[in-house]
C-alpha positions as CSV (number, residue, x, y, z in Angstrom):
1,X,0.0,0.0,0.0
2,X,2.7,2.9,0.8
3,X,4.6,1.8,-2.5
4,X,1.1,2.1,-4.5
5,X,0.8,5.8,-2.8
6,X,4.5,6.8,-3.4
7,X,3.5,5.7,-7.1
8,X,0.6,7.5,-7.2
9,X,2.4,10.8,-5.5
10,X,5.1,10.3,-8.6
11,X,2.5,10.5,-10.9
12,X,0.6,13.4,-9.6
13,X,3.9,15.6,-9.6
14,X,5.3,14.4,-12.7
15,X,1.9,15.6,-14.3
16,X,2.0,19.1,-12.4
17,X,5.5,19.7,-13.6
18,X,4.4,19.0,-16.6
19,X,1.8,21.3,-16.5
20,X,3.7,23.9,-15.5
21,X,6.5,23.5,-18.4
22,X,4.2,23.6,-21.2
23,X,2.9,26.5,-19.7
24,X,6.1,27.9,-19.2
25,X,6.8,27.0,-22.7
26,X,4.2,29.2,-24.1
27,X,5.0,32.1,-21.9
28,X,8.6,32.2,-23.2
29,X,8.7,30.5,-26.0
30,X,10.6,32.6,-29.0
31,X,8.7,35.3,-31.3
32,X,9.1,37.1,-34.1
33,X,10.9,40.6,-33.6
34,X,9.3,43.1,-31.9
35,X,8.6,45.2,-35.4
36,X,6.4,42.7,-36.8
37,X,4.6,41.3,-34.3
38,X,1.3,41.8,-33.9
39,X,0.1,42.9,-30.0
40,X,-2.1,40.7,-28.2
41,X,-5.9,41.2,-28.3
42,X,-5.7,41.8,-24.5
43,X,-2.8,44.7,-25.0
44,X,-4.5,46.5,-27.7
45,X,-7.7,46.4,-25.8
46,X,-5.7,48.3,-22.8
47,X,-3.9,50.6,-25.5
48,X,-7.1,51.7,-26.9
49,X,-8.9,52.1,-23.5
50,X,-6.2,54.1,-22.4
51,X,-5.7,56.6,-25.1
52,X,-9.3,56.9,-25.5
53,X,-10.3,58.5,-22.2
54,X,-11.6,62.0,-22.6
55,X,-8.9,64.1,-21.0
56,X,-11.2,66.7,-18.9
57,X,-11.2,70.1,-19.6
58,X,-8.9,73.2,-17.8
59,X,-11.3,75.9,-16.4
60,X,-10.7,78.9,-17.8
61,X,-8.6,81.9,-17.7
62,X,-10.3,85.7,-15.5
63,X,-10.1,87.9,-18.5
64,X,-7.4,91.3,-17.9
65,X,-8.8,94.5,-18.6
66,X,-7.1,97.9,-18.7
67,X,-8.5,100.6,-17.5
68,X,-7.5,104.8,-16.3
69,X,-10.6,104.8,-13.9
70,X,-12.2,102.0,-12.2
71,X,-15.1,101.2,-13.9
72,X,-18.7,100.4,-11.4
73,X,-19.4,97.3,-10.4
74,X,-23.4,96.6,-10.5
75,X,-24.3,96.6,-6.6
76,X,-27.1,94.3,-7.6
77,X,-24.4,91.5,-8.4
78,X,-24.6,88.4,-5.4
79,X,-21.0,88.2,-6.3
80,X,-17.9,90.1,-4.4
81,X,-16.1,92.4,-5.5
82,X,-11.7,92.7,-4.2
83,X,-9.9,96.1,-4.5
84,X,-6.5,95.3,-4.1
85,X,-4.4,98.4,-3.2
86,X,-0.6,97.9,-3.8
87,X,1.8,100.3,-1.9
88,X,5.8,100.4,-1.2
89,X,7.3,100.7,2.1
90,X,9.3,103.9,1.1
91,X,5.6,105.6,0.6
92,X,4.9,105.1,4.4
93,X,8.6,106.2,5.4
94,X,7.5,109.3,4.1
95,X,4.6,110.4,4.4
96,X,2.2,107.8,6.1
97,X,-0.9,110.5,6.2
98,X,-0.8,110.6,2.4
99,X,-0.5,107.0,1.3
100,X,-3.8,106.2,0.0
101,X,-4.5,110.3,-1.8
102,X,-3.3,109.1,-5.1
103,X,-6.0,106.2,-4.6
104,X,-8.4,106.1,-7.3
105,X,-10.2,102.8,-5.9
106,X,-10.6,104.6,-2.7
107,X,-12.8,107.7,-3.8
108,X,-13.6,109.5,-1.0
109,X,-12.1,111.0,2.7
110,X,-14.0,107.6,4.8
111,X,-12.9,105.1,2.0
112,X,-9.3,106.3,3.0
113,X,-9.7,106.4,6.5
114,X,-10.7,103.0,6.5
115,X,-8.2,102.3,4.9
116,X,-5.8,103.9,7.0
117,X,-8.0,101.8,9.9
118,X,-6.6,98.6,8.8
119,X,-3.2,99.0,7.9
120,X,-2.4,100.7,11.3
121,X,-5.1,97.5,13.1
122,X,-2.7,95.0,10.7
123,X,0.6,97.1,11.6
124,X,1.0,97.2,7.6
125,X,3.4,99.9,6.5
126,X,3.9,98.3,2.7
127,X,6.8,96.1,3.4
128,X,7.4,93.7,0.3
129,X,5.1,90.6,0.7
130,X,2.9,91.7,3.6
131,X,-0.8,92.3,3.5
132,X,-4.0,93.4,5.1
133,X,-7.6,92.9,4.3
134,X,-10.8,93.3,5.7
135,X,-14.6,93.8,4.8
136,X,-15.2,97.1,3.5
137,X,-17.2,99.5,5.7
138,X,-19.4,101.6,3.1
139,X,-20.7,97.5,1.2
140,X,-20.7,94.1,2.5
141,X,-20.0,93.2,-0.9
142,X,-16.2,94.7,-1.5
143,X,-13.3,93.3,0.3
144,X,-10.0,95.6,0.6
145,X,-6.9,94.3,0.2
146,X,-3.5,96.6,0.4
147,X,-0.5,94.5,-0.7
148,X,3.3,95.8,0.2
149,X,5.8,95.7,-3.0
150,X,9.1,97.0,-3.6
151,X,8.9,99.8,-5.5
152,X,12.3,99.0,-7.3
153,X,11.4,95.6,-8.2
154,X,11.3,94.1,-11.7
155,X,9.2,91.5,-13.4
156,X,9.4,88.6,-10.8
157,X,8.3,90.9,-7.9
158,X,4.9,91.9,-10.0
159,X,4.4,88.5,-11.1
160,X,4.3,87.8,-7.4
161,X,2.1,90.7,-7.0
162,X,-0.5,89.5,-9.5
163,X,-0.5,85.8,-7.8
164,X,-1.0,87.6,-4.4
165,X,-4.2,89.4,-6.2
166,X,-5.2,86.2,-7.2
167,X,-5.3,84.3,-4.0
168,X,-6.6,87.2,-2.3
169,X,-9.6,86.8,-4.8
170,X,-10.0,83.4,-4.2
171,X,-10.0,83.6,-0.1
172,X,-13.1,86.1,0.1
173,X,-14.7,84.1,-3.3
174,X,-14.7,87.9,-5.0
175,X,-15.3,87.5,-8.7
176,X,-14.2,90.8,-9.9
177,X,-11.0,92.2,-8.8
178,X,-9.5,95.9,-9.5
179,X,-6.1,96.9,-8.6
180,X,-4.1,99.6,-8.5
181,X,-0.1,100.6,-7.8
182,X,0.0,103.7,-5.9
183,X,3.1,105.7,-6.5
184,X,5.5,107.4,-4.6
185,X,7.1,111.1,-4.5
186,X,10.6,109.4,-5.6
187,X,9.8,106.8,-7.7
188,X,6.5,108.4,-9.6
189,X,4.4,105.9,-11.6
190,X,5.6,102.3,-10.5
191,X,3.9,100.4,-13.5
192,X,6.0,100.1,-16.9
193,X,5.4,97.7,-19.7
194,X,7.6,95.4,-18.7
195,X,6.1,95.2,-15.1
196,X,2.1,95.0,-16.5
197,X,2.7,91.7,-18.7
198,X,4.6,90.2,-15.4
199,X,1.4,91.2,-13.2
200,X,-0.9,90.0,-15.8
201,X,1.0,86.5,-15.9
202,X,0.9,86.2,-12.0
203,X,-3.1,87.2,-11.9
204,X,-4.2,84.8,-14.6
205,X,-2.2,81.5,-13.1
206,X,-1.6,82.4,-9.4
207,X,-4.2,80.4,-7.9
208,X,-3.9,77.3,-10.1
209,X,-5.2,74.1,-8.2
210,X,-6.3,71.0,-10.3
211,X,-9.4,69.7,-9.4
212,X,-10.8,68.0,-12.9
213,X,-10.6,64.7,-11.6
214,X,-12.6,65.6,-8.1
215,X,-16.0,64.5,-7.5
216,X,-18.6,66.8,-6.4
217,X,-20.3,65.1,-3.1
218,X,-22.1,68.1,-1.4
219,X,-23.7,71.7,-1.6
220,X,-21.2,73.3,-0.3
221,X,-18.5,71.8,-2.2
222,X,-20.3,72.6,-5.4
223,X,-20.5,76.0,-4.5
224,X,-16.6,76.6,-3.8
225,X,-16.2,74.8,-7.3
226,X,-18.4,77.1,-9.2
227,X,-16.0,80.0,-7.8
228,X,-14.3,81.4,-10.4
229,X,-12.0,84.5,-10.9
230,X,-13.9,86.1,-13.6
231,X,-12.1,89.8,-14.2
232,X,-9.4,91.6,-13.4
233,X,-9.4,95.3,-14.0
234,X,-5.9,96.9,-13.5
235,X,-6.4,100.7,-13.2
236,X,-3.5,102.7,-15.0
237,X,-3.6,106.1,-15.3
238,X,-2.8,106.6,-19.0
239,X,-2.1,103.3,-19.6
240,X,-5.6,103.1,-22.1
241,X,-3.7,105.1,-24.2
242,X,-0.3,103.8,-24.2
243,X,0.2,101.3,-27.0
244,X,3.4,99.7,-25.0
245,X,1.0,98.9,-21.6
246,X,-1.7,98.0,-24.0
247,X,0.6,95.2,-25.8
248,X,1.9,94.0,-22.3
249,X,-1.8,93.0,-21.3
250,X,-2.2,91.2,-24.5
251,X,1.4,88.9,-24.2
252,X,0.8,88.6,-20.4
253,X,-2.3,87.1,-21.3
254,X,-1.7,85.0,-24.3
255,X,1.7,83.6,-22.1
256,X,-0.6,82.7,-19.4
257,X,-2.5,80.6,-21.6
258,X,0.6,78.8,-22.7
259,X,1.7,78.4,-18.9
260,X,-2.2,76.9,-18.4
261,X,-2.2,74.7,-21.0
262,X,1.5,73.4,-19.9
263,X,0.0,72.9,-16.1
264,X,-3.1,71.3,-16.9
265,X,-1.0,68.3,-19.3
266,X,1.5,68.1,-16.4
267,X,-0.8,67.8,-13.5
268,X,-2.9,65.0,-15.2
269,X,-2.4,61.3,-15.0
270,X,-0.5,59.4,-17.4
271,X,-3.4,57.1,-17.8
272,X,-5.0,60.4,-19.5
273,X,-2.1,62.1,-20.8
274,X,-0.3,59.3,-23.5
275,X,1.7,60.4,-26.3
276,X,-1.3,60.0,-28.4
277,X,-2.6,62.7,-26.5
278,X,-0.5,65.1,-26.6
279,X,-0.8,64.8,-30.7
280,X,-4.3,65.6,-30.0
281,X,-3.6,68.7,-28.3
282,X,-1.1,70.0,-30.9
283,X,-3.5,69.1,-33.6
284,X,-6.0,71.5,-31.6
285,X,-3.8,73.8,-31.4
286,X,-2.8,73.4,-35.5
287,X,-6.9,73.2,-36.0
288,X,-7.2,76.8,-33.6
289,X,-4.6,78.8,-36.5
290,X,-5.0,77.1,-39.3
291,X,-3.3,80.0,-41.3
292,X,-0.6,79.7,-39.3
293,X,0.3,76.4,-37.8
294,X,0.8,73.1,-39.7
295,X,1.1,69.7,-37.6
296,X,2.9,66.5,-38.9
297,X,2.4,63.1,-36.7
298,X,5.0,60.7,-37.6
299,X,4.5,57.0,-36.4
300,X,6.5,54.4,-35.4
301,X,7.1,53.0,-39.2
302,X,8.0,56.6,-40.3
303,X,10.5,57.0,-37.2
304,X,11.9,53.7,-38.3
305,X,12.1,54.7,-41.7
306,X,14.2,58.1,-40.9
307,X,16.7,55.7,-38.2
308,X,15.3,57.0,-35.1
309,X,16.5,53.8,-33.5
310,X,17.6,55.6,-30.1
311,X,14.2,57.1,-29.7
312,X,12.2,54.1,-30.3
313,X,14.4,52.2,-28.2
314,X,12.9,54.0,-25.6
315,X,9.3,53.1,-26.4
316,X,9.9,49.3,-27.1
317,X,8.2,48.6,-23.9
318,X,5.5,49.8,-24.0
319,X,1.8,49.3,-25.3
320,X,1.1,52.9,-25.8
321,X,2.6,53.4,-29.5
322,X,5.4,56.5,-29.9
323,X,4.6,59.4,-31.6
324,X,7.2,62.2,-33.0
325,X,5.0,65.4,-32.9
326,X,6.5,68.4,-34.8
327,X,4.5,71.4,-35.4
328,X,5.6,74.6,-37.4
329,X,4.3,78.3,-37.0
330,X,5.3,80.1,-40.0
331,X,3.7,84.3,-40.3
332,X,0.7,84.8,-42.7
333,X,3.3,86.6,-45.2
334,X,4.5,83.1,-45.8
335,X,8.5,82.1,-46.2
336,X,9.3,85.2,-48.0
337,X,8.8,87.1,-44.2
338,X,11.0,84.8,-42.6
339,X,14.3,86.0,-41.3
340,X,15.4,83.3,-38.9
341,X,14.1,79.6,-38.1
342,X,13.7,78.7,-34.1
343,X,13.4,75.1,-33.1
344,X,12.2,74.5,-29.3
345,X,12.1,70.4,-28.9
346,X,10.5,69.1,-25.7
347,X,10.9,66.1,-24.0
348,X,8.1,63.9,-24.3
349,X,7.8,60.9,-21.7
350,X,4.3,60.7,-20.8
351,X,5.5,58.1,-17.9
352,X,9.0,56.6,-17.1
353,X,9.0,53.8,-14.7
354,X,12.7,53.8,-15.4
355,X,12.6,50.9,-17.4
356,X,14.7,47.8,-16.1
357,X,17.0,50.6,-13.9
358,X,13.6,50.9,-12.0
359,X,12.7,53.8,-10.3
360,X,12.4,52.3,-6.4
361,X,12.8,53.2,-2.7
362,X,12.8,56.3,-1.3
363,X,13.4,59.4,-3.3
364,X,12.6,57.8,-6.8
365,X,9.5,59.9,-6.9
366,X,7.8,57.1,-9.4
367,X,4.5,58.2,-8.2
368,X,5.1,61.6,-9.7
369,X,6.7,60.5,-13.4
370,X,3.9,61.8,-14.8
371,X,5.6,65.1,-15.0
372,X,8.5,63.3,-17.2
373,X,6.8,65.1,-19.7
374,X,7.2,68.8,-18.7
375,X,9.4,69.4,-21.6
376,X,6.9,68.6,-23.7
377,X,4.2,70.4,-22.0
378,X,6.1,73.8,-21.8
379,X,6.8,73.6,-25.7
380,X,3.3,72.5,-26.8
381,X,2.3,75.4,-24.3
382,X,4.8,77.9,-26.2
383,X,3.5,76.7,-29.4
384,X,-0.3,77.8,-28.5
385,X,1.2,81.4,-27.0
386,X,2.7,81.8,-30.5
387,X,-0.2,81.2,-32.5
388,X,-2.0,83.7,-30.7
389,X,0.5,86.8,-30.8
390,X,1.4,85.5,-34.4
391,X,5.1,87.2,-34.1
392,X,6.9,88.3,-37.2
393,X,10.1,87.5,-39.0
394,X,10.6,84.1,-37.5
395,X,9.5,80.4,-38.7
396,X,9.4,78.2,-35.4
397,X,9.5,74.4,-35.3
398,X,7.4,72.8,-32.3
399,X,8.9,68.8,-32.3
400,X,8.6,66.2,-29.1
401,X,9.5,62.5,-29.3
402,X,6.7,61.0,-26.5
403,X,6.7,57.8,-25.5
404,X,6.7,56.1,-22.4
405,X,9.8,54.3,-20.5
406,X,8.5,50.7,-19.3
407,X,9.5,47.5,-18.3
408,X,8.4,44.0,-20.3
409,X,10.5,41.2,-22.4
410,X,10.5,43.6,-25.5
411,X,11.6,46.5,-23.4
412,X,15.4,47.8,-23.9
413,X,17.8,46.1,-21.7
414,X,20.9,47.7,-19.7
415,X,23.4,46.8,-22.2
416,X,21.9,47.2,-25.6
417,X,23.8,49.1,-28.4
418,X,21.4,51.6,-30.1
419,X,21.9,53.3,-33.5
420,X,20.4,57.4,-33.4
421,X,19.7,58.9,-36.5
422,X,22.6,60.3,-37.4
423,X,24.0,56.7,-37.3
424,X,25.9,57.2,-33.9
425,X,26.3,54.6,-31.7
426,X,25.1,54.6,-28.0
427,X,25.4,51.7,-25.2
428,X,22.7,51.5,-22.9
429,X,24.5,51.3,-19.4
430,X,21.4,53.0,-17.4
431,X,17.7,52.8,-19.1
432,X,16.8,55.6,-16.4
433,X,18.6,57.7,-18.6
434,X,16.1,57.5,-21.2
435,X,15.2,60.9,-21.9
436,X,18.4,62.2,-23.7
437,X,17.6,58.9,-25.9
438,X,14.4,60.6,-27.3
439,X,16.1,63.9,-27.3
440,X,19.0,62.6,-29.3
441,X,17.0,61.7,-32.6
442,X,14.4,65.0,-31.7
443,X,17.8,67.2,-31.9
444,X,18.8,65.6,-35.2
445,X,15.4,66.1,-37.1
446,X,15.2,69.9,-35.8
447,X,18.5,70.6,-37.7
448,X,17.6,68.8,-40.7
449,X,14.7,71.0,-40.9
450,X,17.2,74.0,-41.4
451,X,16.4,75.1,-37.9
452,X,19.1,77.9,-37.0
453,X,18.6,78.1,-33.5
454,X,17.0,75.9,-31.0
455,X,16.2,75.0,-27.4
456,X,15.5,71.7,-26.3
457,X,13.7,71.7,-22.6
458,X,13.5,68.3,-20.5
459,X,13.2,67.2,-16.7
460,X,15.9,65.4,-17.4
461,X,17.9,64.8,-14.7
462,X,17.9,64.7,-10.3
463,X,21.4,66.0,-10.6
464,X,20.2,69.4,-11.9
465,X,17.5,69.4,-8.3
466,X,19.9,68.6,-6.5
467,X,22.6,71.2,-8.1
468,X,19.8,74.1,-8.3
469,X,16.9,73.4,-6.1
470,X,13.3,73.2,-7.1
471,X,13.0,77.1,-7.9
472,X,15.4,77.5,-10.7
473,X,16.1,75.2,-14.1
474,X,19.8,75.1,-15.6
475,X,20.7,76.6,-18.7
476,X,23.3,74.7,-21.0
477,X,24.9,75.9,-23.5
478,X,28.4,76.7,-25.3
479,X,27.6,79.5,-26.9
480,X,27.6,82.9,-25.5
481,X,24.9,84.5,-27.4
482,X,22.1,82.5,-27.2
483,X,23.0,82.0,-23.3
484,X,22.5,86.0,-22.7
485,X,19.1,85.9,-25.0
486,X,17.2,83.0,-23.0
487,X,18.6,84.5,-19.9
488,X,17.3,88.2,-20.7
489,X,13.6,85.9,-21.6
490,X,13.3,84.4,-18.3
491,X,13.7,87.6,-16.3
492,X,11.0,89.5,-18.6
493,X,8.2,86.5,-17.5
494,X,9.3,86.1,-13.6
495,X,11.4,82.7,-14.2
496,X,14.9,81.4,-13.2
497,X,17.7,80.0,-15.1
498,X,21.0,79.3,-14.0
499,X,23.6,79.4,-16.7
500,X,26.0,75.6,-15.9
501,X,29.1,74.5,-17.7
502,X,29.2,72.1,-20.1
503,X,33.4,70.8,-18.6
504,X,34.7,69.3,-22.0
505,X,36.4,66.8,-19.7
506,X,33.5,65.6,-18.3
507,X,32.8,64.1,-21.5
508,X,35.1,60.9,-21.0
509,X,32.9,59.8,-18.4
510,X,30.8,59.1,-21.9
511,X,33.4,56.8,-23.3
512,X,32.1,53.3,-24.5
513,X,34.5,50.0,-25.3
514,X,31.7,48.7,-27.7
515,X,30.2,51.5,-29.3
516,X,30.7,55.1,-30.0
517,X,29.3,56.1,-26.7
518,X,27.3,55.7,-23.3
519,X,24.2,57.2,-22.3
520,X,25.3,58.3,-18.9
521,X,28.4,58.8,-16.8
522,X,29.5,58.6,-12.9
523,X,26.9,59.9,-10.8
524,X,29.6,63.2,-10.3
525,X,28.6,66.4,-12.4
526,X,25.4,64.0,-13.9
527,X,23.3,66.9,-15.5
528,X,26.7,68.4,-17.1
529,X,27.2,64.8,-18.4
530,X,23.6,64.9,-19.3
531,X,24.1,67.9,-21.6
532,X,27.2,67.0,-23.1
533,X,25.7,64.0,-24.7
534,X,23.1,66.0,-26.3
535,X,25.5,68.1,-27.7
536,X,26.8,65.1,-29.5
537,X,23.8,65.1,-31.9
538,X,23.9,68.9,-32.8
539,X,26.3,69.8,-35.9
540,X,25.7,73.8,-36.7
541,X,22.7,75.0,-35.1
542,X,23.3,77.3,-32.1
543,X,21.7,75.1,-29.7
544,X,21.0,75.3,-25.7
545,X,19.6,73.3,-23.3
546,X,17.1,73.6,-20.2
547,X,16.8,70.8,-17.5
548,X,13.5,72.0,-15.7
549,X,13.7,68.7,-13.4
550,X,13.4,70.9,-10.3
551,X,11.3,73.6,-11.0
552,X,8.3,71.6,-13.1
553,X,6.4,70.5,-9.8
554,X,5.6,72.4,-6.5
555,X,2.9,71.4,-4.2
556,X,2.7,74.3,-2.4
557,X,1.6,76.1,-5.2
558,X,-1.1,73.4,-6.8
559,X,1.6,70.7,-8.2
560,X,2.6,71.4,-11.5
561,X,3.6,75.2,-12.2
562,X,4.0,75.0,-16.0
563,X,7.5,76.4,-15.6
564,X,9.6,76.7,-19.0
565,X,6.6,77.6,-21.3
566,X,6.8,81.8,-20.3
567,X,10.3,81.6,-20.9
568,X,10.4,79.8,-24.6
569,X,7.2,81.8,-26.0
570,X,9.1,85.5,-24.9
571,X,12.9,83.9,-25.8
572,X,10.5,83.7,-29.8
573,X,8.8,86.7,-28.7
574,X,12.5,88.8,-28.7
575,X,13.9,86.8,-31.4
576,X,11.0,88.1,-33.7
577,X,11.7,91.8,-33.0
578,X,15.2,91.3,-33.2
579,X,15.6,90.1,-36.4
């Protein structure tokens, strides 16, 4: 009897095993490269479910309107109305008594003695930052607001003025807001064109918070989500007239719809935002100017076709298929009006696990790779800024390489030798390093498009956060020029770049035995080591490079900040009059 059950225990675990093998055998058995293979029912069923879901809609921008007087607000209205007063400390070193008599919110004697009320109850005196506000005293339906600035400072400090409006607004739920600079004896009138289009940027997208994918489950909640900043009236005296002012209020407000598209493709899901997606928003955008804009989509058998073997490499992996994105603005004269061609490539990975270098353990910040595609987001967002101010002179070429950066048996493997389009080389020795794959073969069709001069933009590597924080991107470039242009655009929209080297020595940390070159280096100097590789697979173009991997995300300020857009729509902007 125990033989016959030995026996029979034999024969039940030879038949398991068994089992299991054949099963094994079909898991792994060989197929047929990954080019001509056909995707399993069950993956195209997940591709198509993915890049089908409606991506929900951005609410929309408070309209900017310039004013000399302060035009009435119907007392009727349910809604609230915010005047925010802005005043500089040196105006209360002075003369406190007299602070609010240039007021043209404040009309009469009482509206400035309350006034005066509530700075001295709030101890404000107009220091840079500070604020008071309270209910006003002659209408239960205006809230006061007086906001310190410096009077000397530029751009970034009115940017910060306009996002202080903003949230002001939002706190007493006032639908309307007018505001006003008062000036001082010494400094005169404190608004300038230059200073308007930074306020007008920081009122339109200072109180950004992303709540498209929230559910409504009360009446209260549904009331704070209808709230919306409708206007903003900004009283300058003169500044009707002045065609200078007047064109600041209009490129303040067509950047801040760049910046808002860039925030609202950043701050969603990369369930929502695929690369299929983001060709659906340039073709909107193409659709929105048709004079103007022109999209081409190319797909995975036209990258092949052109070589882009270090790009695709990237999206081997995945089920969601690539797609190379290039859109071109060329000025209603046609190419007889174009003086100089402007390429601005963004880095398109719409999610990067990190591929078989996995992004794990602490710090990895896998949960937030969504944002991998901030490049991208900040040039499609440039692209929609420059179809609306429709500059002169200049031809500009939108182009992102998106894909995604995944992990499965057709995925590229640590190791691999790639071939980019220019037929260099590249060995694999970190698949985390993906992005300057996909930038590599995005550099080499901008210059083959006669592009001149270009910026590429990419969160591309933690080096660059750790090197610069998360307030500032780096700016990489060899040539001196270019470097002083992008750097005189991000002051003029309230951003921060920090010019790096690019150490030619660094560059034999690249060195390959088996092919012409590796994808990354030591972990020393990695974002200079970054940018050097790029530079490999640039030839005559005056080229520069902007690792926004700090800067892209904040959540103190609503997540994704759409950082890098201002910048490359006003670095076009200047290029345009310059020519």
């Amino acid at each position: 009897r125990r033989v016959s059950f030995a026996i029979a225990a034999i024969i039940r675990f030879a038949t398991s095993m068994a089992a299991r093998a054949a099963h094994c055998s079909r898991l792994f058995a060989p197929t047929a490269p990954l080019r001509t293979s056909k995707r399993v029912p069950g993956a195209q069923v997940h591709a198509m479910a993915a890049s089908a879901r409606d991506l929900p809609a951005m609410p929309p921008l408070p309209d900017v309107k310039l004013v000399a007087q302060p035009t009435d607000v119907d007392d009727t209205s349910a809604s609230t109305k915010l005047l925010a007063i802005a005043t500089a400390a040196k105006a209360w070193e002075a003369e406190p008594k007299d602070v609010f008599e240039p007021s043209v919110l404040l009309s009469d004697v009482q509206q400035r003695a309350f006034a005066h009320d509530v700075a001295a109850e709030h101890r404000f005196r107009g220091k840079a930052g500070s604020h008071a506000s309270a209910r006003a005293s002659w209408t239960s339906k205006t809230q006061v607001t007086m906001i310190g600035v410096d009077g000397k400072g530029g751009e970034a400090e009115l940017k910060k003025l306009g996002a202080t409006v903003a949230n002001q607004a939002k706190a007493c739920r006032a639908q309307k807001v007018q505001v006003e600079m008062l000036p001082t004896k010494e400094e005169g009138a404190l608004w300038n064109e230059a200073k308007v289009k930074g306020f007008v940027i920081g009122a339109t997208t200072g109180c950004f918070q992303d709540e498209r994918f929230k559910t409504k489950t009360g009446k209260e909640e549904e009331a704070e989500d209808d709230w919306k900043l409708e206007l903003v009236e900004l009283v300058v005296p003169g500044g009707a007239q002045d065609e200078n002012i007047q064109r600041a209020v209009v490129e303040g407000t067509a950047i801040a719809k760049g910046m808002h598209l860039a925030r609202g493709l950043v701050s969603a899901p990369a369930n929502y935002i695929t690369p299929a997606q983001l060709a659906e928003t340039a073709r909107e955008i193409a659709q929105a100017h048709p004079e103007t804009m022109s999209l081409k989509v190319l797909e995975r058998e036209e990258c092949e076709q052109l070589g882009m073997g270090s790009f695709l490499a990237v999206a081997e992996a995945s089920e969601q298929p690539p797609k190379f994105i290039h859109l071109t603005y060329k000025p209603r004269a046609g190419d007889s009006a174009v003086q100089r061609k402007l390429g601005l490539v963004g880095k398109g990975l719409t999610f990067d696990s990190g591929g078989y270098n996995i992004k794990a353990g602490p710090g990895s910040m896998i949960e937030l790779m969504k944002f991998d595609m901030g490049g991208s987001a900040a040039t499609l967002g440039a692209a929609k800024t420059v179809a609306e101010l429709e500059p002169a002179n200049v031809e500009v070429h939108f182009i992102v390489a998106s894909c995604e950066n995944m992990v499965s048996g057709k995925g590229m493997r640590p190791g691999d030798i790639l071939t980019a389009s220019n037929g260099k080389t590249i060995e694999v020795n970190n698949t985390d390093a993906e992005g300057r794959l996909t930038l590599a073969d995005a550099l080499i069709y901008a210059e083959n498009q006669g592009v001149e001069r270009c910026l590429d933009i990419a969160t591309l590597t933690g080096a660059c956060i750790v090197a610069l924080g998360d307030k500032m991107g780096g700016l990489f470039t060899q040539d001196d020029e270019l470097a002083e242009h992008v750097t005189q655009a991000c002051k003029q929209v309230g951003e921060k770049f920090w010019r790096m080297p690019m150490e030619p020595a660094y560059k034999e940390q690249l060195k390959s035995l088996v092919a012409d070159m590796k994808n990354t280096g030591t972990r020393a100097g990695g974002s200079i080591t970054a940018a050097l590789f790029l530079s490999e697979y640039v030839k005559e173009m005056k080229w520069g490079h902007l690792d926004i991997a700090g800067p892209v995300w904040d959540e103190k300020q609503g997540g994704a900040t759409g950082f890098g857009a201002a910048t490359l729509s006003q670095w076009v902007l200047d290029a345009s009059k310059d020519c």
